[in-house]
C-alpha positions in Angstrom: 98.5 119.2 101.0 99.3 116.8 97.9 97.6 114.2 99.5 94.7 116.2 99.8 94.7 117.6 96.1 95.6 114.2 95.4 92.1 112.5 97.1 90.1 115.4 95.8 91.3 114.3 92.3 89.8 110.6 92.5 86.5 112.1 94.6 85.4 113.6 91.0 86.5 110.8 88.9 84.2 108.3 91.2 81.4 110.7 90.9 81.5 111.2 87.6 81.8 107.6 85.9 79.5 106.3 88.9 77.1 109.1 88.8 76.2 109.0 85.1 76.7 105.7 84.4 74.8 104.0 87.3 72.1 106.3 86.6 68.7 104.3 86.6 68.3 105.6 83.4 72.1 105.0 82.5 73.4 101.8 83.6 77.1 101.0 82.9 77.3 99.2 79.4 79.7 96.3 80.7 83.0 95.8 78.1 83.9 92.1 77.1 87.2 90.7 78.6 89.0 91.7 75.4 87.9 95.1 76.1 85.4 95.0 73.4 83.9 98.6 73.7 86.8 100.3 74.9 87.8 102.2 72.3 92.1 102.5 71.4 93.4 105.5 69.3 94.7 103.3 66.3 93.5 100.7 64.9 94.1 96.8 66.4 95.2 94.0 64.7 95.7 90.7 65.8 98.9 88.0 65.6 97.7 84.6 66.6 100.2 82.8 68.6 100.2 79.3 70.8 101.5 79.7 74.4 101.8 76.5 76.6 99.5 74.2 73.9 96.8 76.8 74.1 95.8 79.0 70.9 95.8 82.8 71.4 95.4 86.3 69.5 97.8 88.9 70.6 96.6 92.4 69.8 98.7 95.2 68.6 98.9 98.9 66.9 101.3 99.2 64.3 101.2 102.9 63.6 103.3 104.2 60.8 105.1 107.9 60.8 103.9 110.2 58.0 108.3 110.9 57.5 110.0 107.4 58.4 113.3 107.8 60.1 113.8 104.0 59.2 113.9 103.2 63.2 111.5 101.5 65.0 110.0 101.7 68.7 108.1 98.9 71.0 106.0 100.2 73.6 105.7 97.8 76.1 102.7 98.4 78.9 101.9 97.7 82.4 99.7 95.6 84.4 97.3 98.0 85.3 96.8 99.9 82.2 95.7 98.7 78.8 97.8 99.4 75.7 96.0 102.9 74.5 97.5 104.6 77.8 100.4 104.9 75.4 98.4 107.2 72.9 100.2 110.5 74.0 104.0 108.6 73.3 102.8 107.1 70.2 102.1 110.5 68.4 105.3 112.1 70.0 107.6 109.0 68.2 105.5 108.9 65.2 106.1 113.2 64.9 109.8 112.0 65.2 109.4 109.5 62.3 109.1 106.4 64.6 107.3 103.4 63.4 105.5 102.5 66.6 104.7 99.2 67.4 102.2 98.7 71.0 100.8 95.1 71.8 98.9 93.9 73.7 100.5 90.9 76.0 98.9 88.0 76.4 96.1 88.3 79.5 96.0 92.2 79.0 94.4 94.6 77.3 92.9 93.3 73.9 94.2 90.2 74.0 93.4 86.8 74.7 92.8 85.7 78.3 95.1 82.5 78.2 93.6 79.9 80.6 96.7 79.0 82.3 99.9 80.7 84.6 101.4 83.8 82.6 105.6 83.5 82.3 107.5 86.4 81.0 109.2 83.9 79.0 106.5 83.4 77.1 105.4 87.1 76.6 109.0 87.5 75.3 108.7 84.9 72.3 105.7 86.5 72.0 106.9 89.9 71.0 110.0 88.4 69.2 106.8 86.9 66.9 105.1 89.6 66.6 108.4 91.9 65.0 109.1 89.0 62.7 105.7 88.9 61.5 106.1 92.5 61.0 109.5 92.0 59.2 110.9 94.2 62.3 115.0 93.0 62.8 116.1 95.3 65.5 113.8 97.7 67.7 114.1 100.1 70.1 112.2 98.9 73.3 110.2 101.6 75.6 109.0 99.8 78.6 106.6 101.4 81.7 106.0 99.4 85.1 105.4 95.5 84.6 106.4 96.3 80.7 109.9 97.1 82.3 110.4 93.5 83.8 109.5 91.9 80.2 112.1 94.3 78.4 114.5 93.4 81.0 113.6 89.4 80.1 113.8 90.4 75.8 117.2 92.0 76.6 118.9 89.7 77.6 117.1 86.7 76.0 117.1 88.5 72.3 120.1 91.1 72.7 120.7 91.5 68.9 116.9 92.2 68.7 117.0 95.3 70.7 119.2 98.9 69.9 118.5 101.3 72.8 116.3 100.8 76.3 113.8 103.1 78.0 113.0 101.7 81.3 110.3 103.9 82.5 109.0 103.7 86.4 109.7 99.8 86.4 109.1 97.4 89.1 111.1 94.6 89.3 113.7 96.4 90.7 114.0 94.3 93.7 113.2 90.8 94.6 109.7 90.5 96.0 110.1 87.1 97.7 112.6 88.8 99.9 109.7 90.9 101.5 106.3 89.2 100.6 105.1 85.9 101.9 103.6 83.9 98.9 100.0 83.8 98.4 97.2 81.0 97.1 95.9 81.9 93.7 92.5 81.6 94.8 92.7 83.8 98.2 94.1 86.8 95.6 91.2 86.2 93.3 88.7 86.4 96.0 90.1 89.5 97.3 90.5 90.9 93.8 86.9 90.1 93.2 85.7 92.2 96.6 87.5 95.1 95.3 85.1 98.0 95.2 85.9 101.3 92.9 86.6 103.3 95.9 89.0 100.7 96.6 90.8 100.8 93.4 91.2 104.6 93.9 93.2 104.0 96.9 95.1 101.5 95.2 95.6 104.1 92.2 96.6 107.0 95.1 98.4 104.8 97.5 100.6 102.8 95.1 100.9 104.9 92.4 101.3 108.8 93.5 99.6 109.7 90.8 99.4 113.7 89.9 96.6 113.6 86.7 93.4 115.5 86.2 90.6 113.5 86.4 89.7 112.8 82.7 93.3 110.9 82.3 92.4 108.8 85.2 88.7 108.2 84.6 89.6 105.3 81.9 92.0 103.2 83.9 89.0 103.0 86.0 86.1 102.3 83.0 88.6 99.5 82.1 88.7 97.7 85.3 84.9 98.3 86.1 82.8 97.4 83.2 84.8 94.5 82.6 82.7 93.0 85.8 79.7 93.0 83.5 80.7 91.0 81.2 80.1 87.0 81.4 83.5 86.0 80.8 84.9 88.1 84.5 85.8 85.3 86.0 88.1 84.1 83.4 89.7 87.8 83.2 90.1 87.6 86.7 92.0 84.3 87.0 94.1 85.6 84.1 94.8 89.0 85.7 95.8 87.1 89.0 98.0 84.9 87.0 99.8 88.1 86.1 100.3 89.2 89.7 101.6 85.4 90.5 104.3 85.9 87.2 105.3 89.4 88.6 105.9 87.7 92.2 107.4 84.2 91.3 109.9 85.8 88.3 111.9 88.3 89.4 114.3 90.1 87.3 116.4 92.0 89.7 119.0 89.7 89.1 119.3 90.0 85.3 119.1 94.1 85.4 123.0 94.4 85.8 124.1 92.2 83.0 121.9 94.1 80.6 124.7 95.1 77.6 122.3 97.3 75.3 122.3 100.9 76.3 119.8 101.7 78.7 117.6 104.7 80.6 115.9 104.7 83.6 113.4 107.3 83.9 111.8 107.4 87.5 109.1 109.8 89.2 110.5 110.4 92.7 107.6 109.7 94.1 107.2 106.2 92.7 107.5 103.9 95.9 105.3 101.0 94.0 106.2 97.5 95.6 103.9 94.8 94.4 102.7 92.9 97.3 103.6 95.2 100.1 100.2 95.4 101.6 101.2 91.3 102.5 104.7 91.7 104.0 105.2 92.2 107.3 105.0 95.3 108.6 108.3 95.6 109.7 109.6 95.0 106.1 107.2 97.1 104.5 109.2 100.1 104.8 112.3 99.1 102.8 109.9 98.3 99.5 109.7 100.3 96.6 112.8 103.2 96.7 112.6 102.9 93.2 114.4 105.4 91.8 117.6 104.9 94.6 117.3 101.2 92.6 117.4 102.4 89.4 120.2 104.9 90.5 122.1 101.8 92.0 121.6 99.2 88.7 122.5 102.4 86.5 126.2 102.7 88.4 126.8 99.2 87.8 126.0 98.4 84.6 127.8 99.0 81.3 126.3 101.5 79.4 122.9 103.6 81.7 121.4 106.1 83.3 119.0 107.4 85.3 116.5 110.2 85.6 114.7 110.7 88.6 112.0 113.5 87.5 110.3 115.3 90.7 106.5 115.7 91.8 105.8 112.4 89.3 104.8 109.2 90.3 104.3 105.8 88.6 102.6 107.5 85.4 105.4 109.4 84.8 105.3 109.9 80.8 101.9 111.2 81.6 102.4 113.1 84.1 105.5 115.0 82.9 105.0 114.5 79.3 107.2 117.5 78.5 110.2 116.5 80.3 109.4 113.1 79.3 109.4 113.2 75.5 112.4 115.4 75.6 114.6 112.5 77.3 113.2 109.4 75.3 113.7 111.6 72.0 117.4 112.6 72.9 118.3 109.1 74.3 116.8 107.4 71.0 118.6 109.9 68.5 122.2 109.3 69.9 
């Protein structure tokens, strides 16, 4: 029956964009690689920074609480989702008296699209730059999905940087080489390129369980869509690959149990996202992606965590159970 509900969902959020916007009369306006004509809740501003020789802008909100609490929070995003997704967190911190702080990483979002590999080392010194330019000494870090695996990397590179840590559905939480045979940089941007919209729902539905009404979903799907338009694709596609390649060849796993700072894991149950799976065999397939028995397992053995396994949510899970949600982050940050 959920499945059902479930393909119903994406059925109307194909129609829709794909209905009015591929219209004779209507074509899809395409958005630049930077997402130029996407629009983000807050204002963007940009930190320039050099990664690997090469000159970059990294883009990020800075959005200021009308009653400071003198604390401030780093939302760190996914792969799939560009830095606005956030929107519904930042106003719940900021209400709290947050200072919220939400780049952009290098190759996503608003950002530059570097030429080169991506390295979570990189996108660490990156954020470390970005709260010294912004005078920041010590933040809390709230991480979803790929963010999770770059929190994990600015733990433990820049412990005395970071105060509490909110890992929210985060991969990362096993090895992926252990399961997935690795895979030419130009075979994953060719079948990255042949990837349809129907396509991408199923990705959406099948990897990600997600439980949203249409209009939440519709704009994950603009943002990977009329980016095709623009002239520059090709380069946001070998950078987007590049990300998949960093996710693959730098696991984390390994570094999750020595993390010191204390430390939540909130999981939707029905988060079984594995990076790569469709590639492994299929014998191995089936022992990807128990996410939150992982995060229950790291939790046990590390100094100072916990984690929340919240039912009927899947990978989005601070947006689809925004209630329960809030109320965990907020408690976990005040203590």
């Amino acid at each position: 029956m959920r499945h059902t509900v479930i393909a119903s969902i994406f059925a109307a959020v194909l129609l829709a964009p794909f209905t009015s916007s591929f219209a004779a009369d209507a074509p899809r306006e395409p958005y630049g690689i930077a997402l130029e004509g996407f629009p983000y809740p807050y204002p963007v501003s940009f930190l320039p920074v050099i990664n690997d020789g090469e000159e970059l802008r990294m883009a990020y909100m800075d959005v200021q609480p009308a009653q400071p609490n003198g604390r401030t929070v780093v939302l760190l995003h996914g792969r799939n989702f560009p830095a606005s997704y956030w929107a519904p967190v930042i106003k719940v911190l900021g209400g709290a008296g947050y200072r919220v702080v939400v780049p952009d990483q290098i190759g996503f979002g608003k950002s530059s699209k570097q030429q080169g590999d991506l390295h979570f080392d990189n996108l660490a010194r990156n954020t470390i730059a970005l709260l010294d330019h912004l005078q920041i000494a010590k933040a809390d870090v709230v991480a979803h999905s790929m963010g999770g695996m770059l929190a994990v990397r600015i733990a433990r590179a820049y412990p005395d940087r970071v105060n509490h840590l909110v890992l929210t559905a985060p991969i990362g939480l096993e090895d992926y080489r252990l399961y997935v045979p690795p895979a030419p940089t130009e075979k994953i941007i060719d079948t990255e390129d042949k990837l349809t919209a129907e396509g991408y729902r199923k990705q959406l539905e099948t990897n990600y369980a997600i439980h949203l009404p249409p209009d939440q979903v519709t704009p994950f799907i603009d943002a990977r869509f009329n980016i095709k338009g623009s002239a520059d694709y090709p380069r946001w596609l070998r950078s987007f690959v590049a990300s998949y390649q960093m996710i693959y060849r730098e696991p984390v796993a390994h570094e999750i149990p020595l993390i010191t700072e204390s430390t939540l894991f909130i999981m939707g149950a029905d988060d079984h996202n594995a990076p790569g799976r469709p590639n492994a065999p299929e014998a191995l397939r089936s022992k990807m992606g128990h996410n939150a028995e992982l995060a229950q397992a790291f939790a046990a053995k590390m100094q100072n965590a916990r984690a929340e396994v919240i039912p009927n949510t899947g990978h989005l899970v601070f947006l689809e159970a925004p209630e329960k949600y809030d109320q965990l982050v907020l408690d976990f940050l005040a203590k």
